[in-house]
N, C-alpha and C positions, 0 to 999 in steps of 0.2 A: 654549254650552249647558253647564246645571254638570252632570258627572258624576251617576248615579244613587245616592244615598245619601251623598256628600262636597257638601262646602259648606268655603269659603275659612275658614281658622282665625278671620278678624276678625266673622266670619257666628253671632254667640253668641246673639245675641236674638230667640227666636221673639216674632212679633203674634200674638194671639188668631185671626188667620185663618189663620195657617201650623199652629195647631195643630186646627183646626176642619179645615182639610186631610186632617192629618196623620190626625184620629180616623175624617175619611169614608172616607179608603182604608183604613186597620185594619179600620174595624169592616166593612167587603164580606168581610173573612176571619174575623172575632169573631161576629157578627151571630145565629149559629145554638145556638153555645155559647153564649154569653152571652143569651139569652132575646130577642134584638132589639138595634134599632141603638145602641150605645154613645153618651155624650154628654159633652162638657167639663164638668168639674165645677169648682166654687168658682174663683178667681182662678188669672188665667194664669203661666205661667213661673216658679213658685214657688222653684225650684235657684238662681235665674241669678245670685246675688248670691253665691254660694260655691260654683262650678264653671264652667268654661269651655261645659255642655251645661245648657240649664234643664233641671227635672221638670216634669211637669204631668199634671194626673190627672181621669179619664173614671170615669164610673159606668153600668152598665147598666141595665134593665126588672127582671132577677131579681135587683137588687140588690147585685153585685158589683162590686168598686170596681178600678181598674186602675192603678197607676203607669208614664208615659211618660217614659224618659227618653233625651233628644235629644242625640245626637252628628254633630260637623260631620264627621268620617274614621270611614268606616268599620270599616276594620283594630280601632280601640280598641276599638269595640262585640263586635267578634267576639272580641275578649280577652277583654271583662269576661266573656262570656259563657262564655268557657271555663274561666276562673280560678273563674266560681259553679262551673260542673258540679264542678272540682275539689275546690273546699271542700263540695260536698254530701254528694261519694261516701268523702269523709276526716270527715263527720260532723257539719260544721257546720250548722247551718239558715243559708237564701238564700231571696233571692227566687224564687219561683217562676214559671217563664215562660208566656206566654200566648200560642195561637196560636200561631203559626211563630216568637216570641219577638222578630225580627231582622226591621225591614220599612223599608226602602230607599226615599224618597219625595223626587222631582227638588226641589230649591229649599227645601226641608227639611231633608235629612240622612236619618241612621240613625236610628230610634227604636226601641229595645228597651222593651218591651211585658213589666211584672211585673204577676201579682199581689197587689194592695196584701194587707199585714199586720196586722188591726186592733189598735186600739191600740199601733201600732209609732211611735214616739218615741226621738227622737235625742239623746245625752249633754249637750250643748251648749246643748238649752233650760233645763238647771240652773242657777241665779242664785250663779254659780262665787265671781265676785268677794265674795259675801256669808260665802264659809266661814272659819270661824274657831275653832279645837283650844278646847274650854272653852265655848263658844256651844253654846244650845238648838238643835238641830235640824242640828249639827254631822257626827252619827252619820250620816246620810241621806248625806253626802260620801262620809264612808268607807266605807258602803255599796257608793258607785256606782266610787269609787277603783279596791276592789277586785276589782269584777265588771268591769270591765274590762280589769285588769290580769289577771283570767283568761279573757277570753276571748282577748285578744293572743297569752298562754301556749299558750293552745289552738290558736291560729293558728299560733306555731310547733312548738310539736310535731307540726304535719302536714306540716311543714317547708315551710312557706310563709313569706313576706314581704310584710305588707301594702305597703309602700311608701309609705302616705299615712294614716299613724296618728294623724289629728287626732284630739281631741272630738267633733269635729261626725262624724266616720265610726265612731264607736260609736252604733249605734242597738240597741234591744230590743222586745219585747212587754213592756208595761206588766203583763197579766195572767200571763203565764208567767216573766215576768223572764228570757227568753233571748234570749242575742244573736244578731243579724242578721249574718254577715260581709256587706259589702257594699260598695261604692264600688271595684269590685278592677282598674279597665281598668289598674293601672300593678302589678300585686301580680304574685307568682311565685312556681310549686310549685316544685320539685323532687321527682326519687323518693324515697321511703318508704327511710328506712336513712339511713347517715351526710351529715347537711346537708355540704357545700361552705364550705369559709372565707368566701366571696364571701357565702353565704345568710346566715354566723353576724354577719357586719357588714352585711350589710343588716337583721337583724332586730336587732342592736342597734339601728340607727338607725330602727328602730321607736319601738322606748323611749325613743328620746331626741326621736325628735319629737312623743312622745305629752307626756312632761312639759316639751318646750317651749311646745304646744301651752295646758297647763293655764297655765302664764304670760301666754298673752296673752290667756285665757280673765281673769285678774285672780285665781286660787287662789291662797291667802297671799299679797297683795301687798305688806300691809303688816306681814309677820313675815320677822325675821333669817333671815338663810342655814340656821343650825342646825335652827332647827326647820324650815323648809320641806325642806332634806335629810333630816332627820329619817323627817318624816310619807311622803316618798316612798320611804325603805326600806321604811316597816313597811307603808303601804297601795297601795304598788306593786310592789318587789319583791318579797316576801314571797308575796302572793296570786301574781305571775305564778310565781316559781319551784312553788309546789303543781300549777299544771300544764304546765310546763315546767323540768326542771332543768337547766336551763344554766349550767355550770360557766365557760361560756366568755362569758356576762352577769354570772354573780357575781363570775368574776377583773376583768371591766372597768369595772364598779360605780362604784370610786373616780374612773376619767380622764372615765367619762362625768358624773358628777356636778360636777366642774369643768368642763366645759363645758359643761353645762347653769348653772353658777354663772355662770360669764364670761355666757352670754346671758341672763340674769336681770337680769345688772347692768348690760347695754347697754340695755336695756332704761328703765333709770332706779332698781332697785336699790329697798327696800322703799317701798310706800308712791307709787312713782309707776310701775308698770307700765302699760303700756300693750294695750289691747284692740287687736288687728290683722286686716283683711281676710281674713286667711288663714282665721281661723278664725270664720265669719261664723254668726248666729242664724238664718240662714233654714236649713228641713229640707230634707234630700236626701234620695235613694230608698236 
């Protein structure tokens, strides 16, 4: 018998009936908020192509949309759940939970239960590979550069560490243009006042896997070192230092930027980068 709320790590792929499951035993607890019985919305398992937990998402009678997203160990979900509270109450905008948030279903897993954001859209569906410094419609880049490089900012000066600072884990409201922290079951606070050596190299490697990430997103693939080093001081660090000044990111500036260079060039170096799994086009919650 599997445990209540765990399922074996290889157990990634819900069917359409594990989440038809999953929404009739929610919605016996939703059902009265929500104006009546919830119901599977548009195509199943939407996440599962860039997460080890699909998404998938319910709409109700009053018109409220739900995101479910499915975890095989419990333990994670009870993180992510407390890494959101954390980032709420330090002022970030999260998902907001629904119901008892955390609902535990045999042969399922964990599904934490938000509700959806509208207009909430993820970094990642930007057509990365197409930007290019001098190019019409170039600005829109450095736009999106920056507004993430401050919300990262923003992530650590509440002395957090995301841990998993793809593209694809910057998401926003289209209409408010604010960011969503979100994806956090692997992220970590610390108390308020001076970060931990251990926090200040974790949150470096934030940044370094947020502009490795833009490498296999295809951003400048085919421009020299220079200017792609370039374009990432001014539309990365720059914006993250305005809200975060981290003396102890800008002294490591240089060693991180060669090794973001060394994995730029394993990669195949201008011109042949490659787009990688890691950082996949399907949206997450």
């Amino acid at each position: 018998m599997t445990p209540k709320g765990n399922l074996p790590p290889e157990a990634e792929h819900l069917t359409v009936e594990q989440q038809q499951q999953a929404i009739s035993i929610i919605g016996r607890d939703l059902d009265t908020v929500m104006g009546g019985r919830i119901a599977l919305q548009g195509l199943g398992d939407m996440g599962v192509h860039d997460s080890a937990h699909g998404v998938f998402f319910a709409e109700a009678p009053n018109g409220s949309a739900l995101a479910l997203k499915r975890f095989t160990k419990s333990v994670k979900a009870e993180r992510e759940v407390a890494n959101m509270t954390t980032a709420s109450e330090r002022g970030m905008q999260t998902f907001d939970l629904a119901g008892q948030g955390l609902y535990g279903i045999d042969d399922v897993g964990t599904i934490m239960v938000t509700h959806r954001i509208p207009h909430f859209v993820t970094m990642n569906q930007l057509p990365w590979m197409s930007a290019n410094p001098g190019v019409r419609g170039y600005t829109r880049f450095v736009r999106s550069l920056g507004a993430m490089a401050n919300h990262l900012g923003e992530f650590h000066a509440a002395n957090g560490a995301h841990n998993d600072a793809q593209v694809k884990n910057f998401g926003r409201n289209r209409l408010t243009n604010q960011f969503v922290a979100h994806d956090l079951e692997g992220s970590r606070f610390e108390d308020l006042g001076q970060p931990s050596a251990e926090l200040m190299d974790s949150q470096k490697d934030d940044v370094q896997k947020l502009l490795e990430s833009l490498v296999n997103r295809g951003y400048l693939g085919n421009a020299q070192a220079d200017l792609f080093e370039h374009e990432m001081s001014t539309q990365i660090l720059e914006p993250y230092l305005e809200r975060h000044e981290s003396e102890f990111l800008l002294d490591s500036w240089a060693d991180l930027m060669q090794k973001v260079r060394g994995y730029r060039e394993s990669k195949g170096g201008p011109g042949q980068t490659t787009i990688h799994s890691m950082d996949s086009d399907s949206p997450g919650v």
